[in-house]
PDB file of N, CA, C, O and CB in Angstrom:
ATOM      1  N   UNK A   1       0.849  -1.165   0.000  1.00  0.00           N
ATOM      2  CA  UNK A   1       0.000   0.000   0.000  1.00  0.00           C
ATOM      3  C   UNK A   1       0.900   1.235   0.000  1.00  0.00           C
ATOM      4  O   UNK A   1       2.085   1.103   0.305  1.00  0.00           O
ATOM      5  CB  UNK A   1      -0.969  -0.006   1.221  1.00  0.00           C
ATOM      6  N   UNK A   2       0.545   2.077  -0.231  1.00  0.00           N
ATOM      7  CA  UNK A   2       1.682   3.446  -0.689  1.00  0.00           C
ATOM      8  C   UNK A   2       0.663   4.673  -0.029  1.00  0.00           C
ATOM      9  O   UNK A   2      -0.547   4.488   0.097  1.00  0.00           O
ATOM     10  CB  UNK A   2       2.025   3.724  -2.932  1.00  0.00           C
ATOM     11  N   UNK A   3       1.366   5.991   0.382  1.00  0.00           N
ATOM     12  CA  UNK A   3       0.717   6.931   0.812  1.00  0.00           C
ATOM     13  C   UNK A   3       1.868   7.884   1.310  1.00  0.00           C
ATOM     14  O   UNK A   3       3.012   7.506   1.560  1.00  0.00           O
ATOM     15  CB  UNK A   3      -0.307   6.473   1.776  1.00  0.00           C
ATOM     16  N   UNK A   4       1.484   8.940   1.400  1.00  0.00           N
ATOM     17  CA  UNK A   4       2.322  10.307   1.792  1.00  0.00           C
ATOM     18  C   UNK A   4       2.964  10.456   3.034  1.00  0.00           C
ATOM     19  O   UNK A   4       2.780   9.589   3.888  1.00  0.00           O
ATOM     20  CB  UNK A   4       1.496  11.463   1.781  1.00  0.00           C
ATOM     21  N   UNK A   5       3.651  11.372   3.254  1.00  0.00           N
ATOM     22  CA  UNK A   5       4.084  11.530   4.635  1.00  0.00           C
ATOM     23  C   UNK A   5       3.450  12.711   5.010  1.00  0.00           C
ATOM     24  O   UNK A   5       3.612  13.705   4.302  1.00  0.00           O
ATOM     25  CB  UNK A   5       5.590  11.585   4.861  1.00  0.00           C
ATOM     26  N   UNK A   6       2.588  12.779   6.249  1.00  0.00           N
ATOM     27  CA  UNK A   6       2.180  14.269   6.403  1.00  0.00           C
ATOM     28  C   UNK A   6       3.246  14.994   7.649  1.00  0.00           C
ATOM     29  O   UNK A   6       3.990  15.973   7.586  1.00  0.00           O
ATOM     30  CB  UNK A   6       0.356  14.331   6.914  1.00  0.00           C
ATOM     31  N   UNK A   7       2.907  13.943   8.877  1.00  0.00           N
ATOM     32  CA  UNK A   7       4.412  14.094   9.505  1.00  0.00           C
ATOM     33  C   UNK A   7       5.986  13.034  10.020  1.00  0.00           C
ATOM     34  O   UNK A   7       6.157  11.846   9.743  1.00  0.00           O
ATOM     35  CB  UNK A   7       3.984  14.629  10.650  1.00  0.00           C
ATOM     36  N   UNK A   8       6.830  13.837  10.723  1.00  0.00           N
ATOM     37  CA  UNK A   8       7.976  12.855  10.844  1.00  0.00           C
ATOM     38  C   UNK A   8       8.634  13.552  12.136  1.00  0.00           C
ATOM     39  O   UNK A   8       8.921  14.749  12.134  1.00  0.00           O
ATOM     40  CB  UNK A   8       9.060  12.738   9.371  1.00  0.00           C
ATOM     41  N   UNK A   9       8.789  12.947  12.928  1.00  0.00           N
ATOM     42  CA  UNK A   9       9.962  13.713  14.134  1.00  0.00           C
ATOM     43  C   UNK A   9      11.126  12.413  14.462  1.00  0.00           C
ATOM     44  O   UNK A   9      11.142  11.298  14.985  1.00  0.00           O
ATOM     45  CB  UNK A   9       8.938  14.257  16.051  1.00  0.00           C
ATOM     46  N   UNK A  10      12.025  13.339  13.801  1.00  0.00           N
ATOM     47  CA  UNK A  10      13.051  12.757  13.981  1.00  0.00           C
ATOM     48  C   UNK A  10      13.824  11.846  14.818  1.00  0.00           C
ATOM     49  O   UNK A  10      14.528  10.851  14.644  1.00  0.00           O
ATOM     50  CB  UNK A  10      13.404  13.338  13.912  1.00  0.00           C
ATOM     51  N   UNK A  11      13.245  12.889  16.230  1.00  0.00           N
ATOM     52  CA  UNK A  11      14.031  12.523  17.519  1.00  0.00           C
ATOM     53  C   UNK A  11      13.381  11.479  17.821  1.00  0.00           C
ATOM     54  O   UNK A  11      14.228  10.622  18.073  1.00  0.00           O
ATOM     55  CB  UNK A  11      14.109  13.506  18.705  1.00  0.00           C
ATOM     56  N   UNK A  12      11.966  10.890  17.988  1.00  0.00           N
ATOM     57  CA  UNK A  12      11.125   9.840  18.268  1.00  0.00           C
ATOM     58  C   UNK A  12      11.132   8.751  17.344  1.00  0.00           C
ATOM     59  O   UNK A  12      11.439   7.598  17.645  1.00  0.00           O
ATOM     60  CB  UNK A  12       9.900  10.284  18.390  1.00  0.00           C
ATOM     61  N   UNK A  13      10.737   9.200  16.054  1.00  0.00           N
ATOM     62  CA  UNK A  13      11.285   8.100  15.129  1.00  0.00           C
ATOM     63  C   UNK A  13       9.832   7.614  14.651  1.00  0.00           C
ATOM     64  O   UNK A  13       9.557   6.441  14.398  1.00  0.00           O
ATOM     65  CB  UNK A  13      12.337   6.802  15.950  1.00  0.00           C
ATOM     66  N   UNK A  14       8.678   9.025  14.540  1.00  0.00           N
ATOM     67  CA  UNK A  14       7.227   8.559  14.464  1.00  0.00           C
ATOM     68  C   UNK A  14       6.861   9.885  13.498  1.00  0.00           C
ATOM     69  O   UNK A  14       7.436  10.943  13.243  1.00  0.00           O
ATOM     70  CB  UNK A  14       6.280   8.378  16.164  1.00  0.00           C
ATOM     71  N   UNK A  15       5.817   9.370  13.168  1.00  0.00           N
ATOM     72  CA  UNK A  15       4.923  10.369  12.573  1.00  0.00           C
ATOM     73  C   UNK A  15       3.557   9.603  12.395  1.00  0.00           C
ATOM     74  O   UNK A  15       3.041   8.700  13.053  1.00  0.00           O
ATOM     75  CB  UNK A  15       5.523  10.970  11.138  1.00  0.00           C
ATOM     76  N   UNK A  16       3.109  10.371  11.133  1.00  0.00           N
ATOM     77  CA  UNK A  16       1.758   9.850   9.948  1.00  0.00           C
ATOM     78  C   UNK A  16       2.282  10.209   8.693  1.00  0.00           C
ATOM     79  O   UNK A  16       3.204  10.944   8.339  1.00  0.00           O
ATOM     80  CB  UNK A  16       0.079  10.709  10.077  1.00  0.00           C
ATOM     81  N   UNK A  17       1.257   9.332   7.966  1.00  0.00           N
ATOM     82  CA  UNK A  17       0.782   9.308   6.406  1.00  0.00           C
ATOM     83  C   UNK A  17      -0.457   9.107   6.619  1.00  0.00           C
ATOM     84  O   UNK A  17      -1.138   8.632   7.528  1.00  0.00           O
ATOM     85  CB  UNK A  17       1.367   8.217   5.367  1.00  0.00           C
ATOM     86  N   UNK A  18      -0.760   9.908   4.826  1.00  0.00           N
ATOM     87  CA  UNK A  18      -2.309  10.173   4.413  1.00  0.00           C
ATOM     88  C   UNK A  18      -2.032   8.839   3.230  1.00  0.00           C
ATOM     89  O   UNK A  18      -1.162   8.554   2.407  1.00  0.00           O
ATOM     90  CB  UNK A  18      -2.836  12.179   3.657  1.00  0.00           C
ATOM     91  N   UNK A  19      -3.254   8.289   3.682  1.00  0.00           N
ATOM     92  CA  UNK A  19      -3.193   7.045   2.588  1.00  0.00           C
ATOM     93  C   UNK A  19      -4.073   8.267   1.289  1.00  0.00           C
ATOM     94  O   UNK A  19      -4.467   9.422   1.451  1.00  0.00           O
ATOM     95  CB  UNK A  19      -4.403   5.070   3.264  1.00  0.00           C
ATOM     96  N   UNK A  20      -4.110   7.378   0.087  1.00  0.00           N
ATOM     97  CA  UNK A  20      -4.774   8.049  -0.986  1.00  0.00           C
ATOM     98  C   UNK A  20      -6.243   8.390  -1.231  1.00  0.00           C
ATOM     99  O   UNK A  20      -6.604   8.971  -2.254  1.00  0.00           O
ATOM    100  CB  UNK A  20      -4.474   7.422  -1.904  1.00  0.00           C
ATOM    101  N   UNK A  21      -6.995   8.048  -0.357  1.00  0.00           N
ATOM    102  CA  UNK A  21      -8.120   8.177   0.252  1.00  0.00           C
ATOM    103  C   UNK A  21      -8.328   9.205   1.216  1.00  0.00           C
ATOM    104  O   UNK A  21      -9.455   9.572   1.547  1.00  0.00           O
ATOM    105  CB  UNK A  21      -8.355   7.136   0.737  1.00  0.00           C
ATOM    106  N   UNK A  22      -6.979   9.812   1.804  1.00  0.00           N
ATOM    107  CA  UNK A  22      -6.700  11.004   2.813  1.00  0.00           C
ATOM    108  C   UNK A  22      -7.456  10.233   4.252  1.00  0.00           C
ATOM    109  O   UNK A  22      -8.470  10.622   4.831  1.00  0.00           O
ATOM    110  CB  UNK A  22      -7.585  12.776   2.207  1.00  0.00           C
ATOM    111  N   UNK A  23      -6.820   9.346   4.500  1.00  0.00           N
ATOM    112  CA  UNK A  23      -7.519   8.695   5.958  1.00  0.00           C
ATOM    113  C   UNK A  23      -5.839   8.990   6.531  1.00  0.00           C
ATOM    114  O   UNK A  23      -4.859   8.598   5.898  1.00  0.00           O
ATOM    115  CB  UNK A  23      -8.356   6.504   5.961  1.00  0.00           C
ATOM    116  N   UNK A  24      -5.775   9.579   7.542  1.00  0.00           N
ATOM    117  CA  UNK A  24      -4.529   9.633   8.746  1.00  0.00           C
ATOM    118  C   UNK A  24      -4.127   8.261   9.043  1.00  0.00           C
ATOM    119  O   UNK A  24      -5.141   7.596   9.259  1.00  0.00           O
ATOM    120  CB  UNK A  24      -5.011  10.338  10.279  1.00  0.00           C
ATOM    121  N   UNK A  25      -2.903   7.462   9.155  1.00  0.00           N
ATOM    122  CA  UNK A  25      -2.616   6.481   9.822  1.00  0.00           C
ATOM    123  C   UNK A  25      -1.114   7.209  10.509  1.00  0.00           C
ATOM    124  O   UNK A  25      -0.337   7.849   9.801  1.00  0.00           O
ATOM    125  CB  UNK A  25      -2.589   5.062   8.850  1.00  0.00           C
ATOM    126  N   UNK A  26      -0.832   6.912  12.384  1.00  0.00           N
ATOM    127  CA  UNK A  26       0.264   6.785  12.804  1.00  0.00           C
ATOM    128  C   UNK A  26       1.220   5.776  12.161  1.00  0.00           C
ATOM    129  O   UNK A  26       0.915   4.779  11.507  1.00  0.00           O
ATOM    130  CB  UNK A  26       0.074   6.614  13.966  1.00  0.00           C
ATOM    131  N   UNK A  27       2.097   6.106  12.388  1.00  0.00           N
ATOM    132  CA  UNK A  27       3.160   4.390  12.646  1.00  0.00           C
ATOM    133  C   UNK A  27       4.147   5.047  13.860  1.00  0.00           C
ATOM    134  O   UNK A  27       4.363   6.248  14.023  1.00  0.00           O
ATOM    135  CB  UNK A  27       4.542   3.664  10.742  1.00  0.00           C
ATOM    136  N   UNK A  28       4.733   3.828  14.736  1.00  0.00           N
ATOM    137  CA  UNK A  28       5.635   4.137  15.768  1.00  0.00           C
ATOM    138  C   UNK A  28       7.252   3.512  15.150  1.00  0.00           C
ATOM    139  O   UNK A  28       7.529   2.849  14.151  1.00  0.00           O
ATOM    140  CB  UNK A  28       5.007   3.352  17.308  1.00  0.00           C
ATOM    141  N   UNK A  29       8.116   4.089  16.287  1.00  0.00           N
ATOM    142  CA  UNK A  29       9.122   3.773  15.619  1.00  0.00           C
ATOM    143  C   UNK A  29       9.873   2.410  15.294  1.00  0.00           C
ATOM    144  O   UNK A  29      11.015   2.302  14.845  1.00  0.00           O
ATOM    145  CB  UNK A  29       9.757   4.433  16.076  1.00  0.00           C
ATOM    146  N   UNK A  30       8.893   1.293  15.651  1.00  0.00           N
ATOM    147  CA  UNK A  30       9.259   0.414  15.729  1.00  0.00           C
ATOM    148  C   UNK A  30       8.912   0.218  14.219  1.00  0.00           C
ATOM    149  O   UNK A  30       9.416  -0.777  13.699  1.00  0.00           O
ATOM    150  CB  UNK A  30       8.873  -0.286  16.810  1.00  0.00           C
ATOM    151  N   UNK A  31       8.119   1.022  13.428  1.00  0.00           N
ATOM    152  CA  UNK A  31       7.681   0.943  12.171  1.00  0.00           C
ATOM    153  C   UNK A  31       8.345   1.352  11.143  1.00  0.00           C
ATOM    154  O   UNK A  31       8.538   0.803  10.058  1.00  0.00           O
ATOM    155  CB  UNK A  31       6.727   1.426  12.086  1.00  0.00           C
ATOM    156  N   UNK A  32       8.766   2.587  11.646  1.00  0.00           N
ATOM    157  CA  UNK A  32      10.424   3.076  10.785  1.00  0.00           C
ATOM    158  C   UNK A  32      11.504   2.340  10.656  1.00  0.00           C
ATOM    159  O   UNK A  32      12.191   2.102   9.663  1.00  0.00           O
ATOM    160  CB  UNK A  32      11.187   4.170  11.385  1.00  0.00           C
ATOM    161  N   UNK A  33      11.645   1.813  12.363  1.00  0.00           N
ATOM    162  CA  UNK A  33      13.136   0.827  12.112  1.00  0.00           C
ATOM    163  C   UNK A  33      12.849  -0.233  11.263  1.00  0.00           C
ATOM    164  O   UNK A  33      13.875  -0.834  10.942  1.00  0.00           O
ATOM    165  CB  UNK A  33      13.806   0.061  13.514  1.00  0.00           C
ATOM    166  N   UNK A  34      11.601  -0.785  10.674  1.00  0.00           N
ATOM    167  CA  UNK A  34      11.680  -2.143  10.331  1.00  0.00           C
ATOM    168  C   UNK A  34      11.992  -1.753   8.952  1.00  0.00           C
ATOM    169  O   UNK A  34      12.566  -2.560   8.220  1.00  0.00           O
ATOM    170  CB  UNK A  34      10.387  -3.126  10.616  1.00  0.00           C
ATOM    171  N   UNK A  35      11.592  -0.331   8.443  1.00  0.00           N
ATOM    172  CA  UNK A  35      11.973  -0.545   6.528  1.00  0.00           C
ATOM    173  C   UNK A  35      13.522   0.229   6.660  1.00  0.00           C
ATOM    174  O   UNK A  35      13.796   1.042   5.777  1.00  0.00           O
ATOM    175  CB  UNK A  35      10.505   0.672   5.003  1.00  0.00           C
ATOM    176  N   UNK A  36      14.177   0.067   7.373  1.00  0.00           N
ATOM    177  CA  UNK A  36      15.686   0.731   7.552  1.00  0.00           C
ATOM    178  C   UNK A  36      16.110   1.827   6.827  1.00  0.00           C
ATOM    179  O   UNK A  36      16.983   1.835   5.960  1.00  0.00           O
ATOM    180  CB  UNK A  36      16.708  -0.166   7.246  1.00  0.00           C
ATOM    181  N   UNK A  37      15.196   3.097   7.379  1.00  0.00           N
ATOM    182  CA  UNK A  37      15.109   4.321   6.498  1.00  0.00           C
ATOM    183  C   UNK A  37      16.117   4.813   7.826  1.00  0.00           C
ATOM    184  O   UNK A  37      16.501   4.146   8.787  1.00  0.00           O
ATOM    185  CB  UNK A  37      13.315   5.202   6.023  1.00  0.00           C
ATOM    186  N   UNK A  38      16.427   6.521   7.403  1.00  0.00           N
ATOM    187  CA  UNK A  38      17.131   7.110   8.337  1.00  0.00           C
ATOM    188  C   UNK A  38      16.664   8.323   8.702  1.00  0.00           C
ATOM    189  O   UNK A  38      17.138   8.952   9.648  1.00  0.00           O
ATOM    190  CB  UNK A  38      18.317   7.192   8.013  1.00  0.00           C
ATOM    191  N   UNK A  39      15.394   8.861   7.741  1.00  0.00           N
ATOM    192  CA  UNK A  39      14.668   9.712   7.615  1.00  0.00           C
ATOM    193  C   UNK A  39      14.108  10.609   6.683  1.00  0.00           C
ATOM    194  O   UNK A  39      14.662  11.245   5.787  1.00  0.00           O
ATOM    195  CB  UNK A  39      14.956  10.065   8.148  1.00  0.00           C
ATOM    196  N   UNK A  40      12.825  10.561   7.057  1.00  0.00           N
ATOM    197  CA  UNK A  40      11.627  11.150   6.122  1.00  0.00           C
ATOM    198  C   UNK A  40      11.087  12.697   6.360  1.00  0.00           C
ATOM    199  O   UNK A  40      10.931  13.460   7.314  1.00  0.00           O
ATOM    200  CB  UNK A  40      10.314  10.187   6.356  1.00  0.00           C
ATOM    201  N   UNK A  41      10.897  12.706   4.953  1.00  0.00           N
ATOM    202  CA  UNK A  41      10.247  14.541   4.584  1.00  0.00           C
ATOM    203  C   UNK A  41       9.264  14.346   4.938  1.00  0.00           C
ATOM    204  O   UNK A  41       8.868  13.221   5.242  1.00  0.00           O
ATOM    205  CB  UNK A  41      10.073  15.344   3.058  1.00  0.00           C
ATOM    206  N   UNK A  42       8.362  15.731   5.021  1.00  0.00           N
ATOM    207  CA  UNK A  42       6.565  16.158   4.273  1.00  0.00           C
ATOM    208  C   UNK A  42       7.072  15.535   2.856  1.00  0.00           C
ATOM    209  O   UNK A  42       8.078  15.524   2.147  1.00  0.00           O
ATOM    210  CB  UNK A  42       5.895  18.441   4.087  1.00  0.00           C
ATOM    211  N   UNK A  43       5.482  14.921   2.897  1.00  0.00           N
ATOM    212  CA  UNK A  43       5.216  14.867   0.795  1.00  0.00           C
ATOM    213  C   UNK A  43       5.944  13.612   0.094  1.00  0.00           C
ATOM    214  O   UNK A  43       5.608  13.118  -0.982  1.00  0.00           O
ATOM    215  CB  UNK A  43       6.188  16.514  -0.238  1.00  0.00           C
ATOM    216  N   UNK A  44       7.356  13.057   1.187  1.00  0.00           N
ATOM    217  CA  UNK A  44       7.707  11.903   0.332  1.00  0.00           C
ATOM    218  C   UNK A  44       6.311  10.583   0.156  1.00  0.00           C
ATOM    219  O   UNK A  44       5.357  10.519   0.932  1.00  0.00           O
ATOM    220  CB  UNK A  44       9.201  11.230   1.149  1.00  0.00           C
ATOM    221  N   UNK A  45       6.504   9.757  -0.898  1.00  0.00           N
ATOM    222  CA  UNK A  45       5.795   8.824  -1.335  1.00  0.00           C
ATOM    223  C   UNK A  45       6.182   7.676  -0.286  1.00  0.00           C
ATOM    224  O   UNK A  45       7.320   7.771   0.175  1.00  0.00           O
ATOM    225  CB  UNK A  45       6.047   8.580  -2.836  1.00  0.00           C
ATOM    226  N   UNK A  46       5.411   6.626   0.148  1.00  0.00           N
ATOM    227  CA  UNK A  46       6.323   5.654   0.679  1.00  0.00           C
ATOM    228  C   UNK A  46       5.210   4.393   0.611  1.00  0.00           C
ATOM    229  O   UNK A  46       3.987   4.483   0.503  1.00  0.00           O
ATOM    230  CB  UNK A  46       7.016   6.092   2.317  1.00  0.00           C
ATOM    231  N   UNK A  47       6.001   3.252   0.707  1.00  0.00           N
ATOM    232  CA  UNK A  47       5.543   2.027   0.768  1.00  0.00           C
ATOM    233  C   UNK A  47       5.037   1.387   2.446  1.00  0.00           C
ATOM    234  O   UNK A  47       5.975   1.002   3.144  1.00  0.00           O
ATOM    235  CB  UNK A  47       6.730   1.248   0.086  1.00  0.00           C
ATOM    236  N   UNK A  48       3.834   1.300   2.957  1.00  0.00           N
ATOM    237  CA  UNK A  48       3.545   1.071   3.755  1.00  0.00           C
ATOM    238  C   UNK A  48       3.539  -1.066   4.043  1.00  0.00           C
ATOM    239  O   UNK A  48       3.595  -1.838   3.085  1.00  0.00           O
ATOM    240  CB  UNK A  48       2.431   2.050   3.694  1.00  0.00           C
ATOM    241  N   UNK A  49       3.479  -1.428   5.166  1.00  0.00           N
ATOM    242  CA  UNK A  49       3.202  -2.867   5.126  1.00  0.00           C
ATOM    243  C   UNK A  49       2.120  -2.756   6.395  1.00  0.00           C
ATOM    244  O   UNK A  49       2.323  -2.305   7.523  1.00  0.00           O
ATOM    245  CB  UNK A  49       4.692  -3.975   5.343  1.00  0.00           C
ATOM    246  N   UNK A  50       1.135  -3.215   5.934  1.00  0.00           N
ATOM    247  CA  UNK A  50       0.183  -3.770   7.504  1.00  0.00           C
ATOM    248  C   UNK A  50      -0.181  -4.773   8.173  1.00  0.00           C
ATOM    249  O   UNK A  50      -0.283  -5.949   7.826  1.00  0.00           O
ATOM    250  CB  UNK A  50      -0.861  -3.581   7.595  1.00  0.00           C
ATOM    251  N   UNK A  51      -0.310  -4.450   8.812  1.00  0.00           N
ATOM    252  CA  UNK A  51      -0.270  -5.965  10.021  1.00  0.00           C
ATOM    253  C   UNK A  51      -1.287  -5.654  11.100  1.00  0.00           C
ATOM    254  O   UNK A  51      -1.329  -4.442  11.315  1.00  0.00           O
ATOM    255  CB  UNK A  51       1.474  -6.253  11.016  1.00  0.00           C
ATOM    256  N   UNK A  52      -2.054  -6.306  11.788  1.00  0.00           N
ATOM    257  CA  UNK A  52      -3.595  -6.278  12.408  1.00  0.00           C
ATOM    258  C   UNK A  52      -3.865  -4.740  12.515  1.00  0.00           C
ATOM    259  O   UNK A  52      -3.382  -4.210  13.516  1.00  0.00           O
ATOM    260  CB  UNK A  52      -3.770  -7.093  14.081  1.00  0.00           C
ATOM    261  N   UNK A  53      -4.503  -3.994  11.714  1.00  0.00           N
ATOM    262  CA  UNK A  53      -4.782  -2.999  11.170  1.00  0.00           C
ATOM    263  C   UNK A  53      -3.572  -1.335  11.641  1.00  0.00           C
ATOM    264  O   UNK A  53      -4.082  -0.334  12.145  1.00  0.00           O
ATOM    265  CB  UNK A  53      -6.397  -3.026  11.578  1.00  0.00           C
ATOM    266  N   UNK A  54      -2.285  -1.406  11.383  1.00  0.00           N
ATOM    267  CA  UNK A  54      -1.372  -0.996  12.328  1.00  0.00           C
ATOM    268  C   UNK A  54      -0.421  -0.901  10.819  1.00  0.00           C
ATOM    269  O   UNK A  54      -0.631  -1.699   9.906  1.00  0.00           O
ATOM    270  CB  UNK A  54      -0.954  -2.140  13.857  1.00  0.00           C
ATOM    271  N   UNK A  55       0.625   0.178  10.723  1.00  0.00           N
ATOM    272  CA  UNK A  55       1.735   0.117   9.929  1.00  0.00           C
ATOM    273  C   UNK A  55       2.688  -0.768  10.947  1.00  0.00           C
ATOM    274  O   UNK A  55       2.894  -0.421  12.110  1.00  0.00           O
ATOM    275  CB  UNK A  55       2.297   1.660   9.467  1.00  0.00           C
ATOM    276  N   UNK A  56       3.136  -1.738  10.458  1.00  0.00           N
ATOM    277  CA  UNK A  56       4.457  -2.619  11.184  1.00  0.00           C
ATOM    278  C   UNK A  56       5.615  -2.455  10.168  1.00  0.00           C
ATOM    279  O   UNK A  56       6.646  -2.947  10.628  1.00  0.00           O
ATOM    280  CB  UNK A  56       4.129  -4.479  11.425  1.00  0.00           C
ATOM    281  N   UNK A  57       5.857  -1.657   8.318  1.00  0.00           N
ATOM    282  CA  UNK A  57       6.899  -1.135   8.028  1.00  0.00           C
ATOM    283  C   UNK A  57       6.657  -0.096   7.226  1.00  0.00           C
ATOM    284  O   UNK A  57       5.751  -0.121   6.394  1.00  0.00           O
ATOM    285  CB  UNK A  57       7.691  -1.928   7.592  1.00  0.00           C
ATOM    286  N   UNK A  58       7.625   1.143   7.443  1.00  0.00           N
ATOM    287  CA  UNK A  58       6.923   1.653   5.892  1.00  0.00           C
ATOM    288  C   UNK A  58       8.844   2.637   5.502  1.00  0.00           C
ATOM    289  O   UNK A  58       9.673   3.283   6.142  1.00  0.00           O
ATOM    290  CB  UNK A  58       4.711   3.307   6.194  1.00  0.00           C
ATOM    291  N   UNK A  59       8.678   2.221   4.329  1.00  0.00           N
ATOM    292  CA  UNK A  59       9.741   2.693   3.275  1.00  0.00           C
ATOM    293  C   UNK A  59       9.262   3.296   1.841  1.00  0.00           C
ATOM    294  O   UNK A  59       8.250   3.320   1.141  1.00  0.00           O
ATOM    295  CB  UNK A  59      10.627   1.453   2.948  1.00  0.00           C
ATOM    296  N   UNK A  60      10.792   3.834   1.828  1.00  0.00           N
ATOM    297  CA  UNK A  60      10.550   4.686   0.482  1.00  0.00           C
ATOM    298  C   UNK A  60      10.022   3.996  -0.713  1.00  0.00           C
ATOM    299  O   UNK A  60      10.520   2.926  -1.066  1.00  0.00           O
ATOM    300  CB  UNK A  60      11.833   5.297   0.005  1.00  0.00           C
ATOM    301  N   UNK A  61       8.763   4.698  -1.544  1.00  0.00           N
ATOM    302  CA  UNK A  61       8.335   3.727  -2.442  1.00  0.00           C
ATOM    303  C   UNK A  61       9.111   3.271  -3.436  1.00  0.00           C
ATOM    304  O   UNK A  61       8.540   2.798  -4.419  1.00  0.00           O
ATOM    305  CB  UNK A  61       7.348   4.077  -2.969  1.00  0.00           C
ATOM    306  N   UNK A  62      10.258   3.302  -3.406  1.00  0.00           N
ATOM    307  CA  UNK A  62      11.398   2.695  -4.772  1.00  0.00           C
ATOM    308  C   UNK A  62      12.483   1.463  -3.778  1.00  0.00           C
ATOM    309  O   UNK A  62      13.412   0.698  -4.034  1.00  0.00           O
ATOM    310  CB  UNK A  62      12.792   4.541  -5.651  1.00  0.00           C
ATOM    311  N   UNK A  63      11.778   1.816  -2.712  1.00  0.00           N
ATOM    312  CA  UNK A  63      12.879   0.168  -2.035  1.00  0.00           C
ATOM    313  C   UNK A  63      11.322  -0.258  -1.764  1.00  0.00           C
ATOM    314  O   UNK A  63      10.313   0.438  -1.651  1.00  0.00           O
ATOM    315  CB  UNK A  63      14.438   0.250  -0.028  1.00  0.00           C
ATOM    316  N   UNK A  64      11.613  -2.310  -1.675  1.00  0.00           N
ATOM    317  CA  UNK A  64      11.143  -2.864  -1.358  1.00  0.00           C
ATOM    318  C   UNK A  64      10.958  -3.038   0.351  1.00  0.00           C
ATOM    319  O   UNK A  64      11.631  -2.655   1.308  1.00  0.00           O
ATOM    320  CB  UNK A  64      11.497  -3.519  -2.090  1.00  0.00           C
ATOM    321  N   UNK A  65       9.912  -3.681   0.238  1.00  0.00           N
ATOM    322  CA  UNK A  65       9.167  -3.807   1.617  1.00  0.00           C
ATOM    323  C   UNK A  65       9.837  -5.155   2.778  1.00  0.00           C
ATOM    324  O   UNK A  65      10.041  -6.289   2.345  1.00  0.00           O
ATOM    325  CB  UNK A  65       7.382  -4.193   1.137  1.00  0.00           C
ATOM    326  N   UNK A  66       9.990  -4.939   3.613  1.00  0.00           N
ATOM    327  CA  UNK A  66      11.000  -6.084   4.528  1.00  0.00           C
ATOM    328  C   UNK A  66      10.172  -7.159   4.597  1.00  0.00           C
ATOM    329  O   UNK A  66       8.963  -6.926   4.573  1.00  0.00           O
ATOM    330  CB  UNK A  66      11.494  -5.670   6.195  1.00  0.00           C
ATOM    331  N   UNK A  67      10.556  -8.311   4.681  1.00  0.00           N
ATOM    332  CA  UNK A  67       9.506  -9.639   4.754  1.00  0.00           C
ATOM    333  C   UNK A  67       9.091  -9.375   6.229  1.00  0.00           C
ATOM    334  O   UNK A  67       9.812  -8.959   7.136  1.00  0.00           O
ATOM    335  CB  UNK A  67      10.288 -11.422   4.481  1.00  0.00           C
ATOM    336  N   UNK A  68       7.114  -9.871   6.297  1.00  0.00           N
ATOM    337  CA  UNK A  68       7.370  -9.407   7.491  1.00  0.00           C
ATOM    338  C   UNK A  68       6.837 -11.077   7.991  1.00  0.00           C
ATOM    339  O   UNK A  68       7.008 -11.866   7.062  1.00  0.00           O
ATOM    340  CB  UNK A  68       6.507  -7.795   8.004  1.00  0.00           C
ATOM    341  N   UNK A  69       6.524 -11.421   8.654  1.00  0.00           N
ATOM    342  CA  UNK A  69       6.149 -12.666   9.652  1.00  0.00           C
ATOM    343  C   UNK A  69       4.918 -12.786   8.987  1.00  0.00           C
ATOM    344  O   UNK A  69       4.529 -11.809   8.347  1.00  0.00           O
ATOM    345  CB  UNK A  69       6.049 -12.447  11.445  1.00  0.00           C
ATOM    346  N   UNK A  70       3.951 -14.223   9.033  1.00  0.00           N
ATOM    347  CA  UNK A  70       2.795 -14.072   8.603  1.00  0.00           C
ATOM    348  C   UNK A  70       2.293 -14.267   9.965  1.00  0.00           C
ATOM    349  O   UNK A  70       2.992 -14.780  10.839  1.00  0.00           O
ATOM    350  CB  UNK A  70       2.340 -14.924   7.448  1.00  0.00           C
ATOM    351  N   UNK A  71       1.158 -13.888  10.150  1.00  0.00           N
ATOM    352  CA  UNK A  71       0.004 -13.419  10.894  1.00  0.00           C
ATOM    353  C   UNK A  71      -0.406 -15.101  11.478  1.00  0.00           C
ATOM    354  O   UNK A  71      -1.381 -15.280  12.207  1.00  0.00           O
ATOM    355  CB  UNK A  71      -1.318 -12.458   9.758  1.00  0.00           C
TER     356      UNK A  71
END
């Protein structure tokens, strides 16, 4: 699934994205560390992964998505 970044704080390692539908989703930083980014703009594109209704990775949409565990 793919969607925007609306925010990012650095120091925490959290923000949101607007999916393309403009619905808000958090992710925590346990969500950042899993697509091994180092940090995100406003406005970049990115590749989200979900897991029981929750971002568990999200990366830049031109890298692939980390394998994640099945459910």
């Amino acid at each position: 699934m793919q969607a925007t970044v609306r925010t990012f704080d650095a120091e925490t390692r959290t923000g949101s994205v607007l999916l393309d539908n403009g619905i808000e989703l958090p992710f925590d930083a346990g969500a950042f560390d899993a697509g091994g980014l180092r940090l995100l703009r406003w406005g970049q594109r990115v590749n989200l992964a979900l897991r029981g209704g929750r971002i568990a990775a999200i990366t830049l949409s031109t890298f692939p998505l980390p394998e994640q565990p099945a459910e």
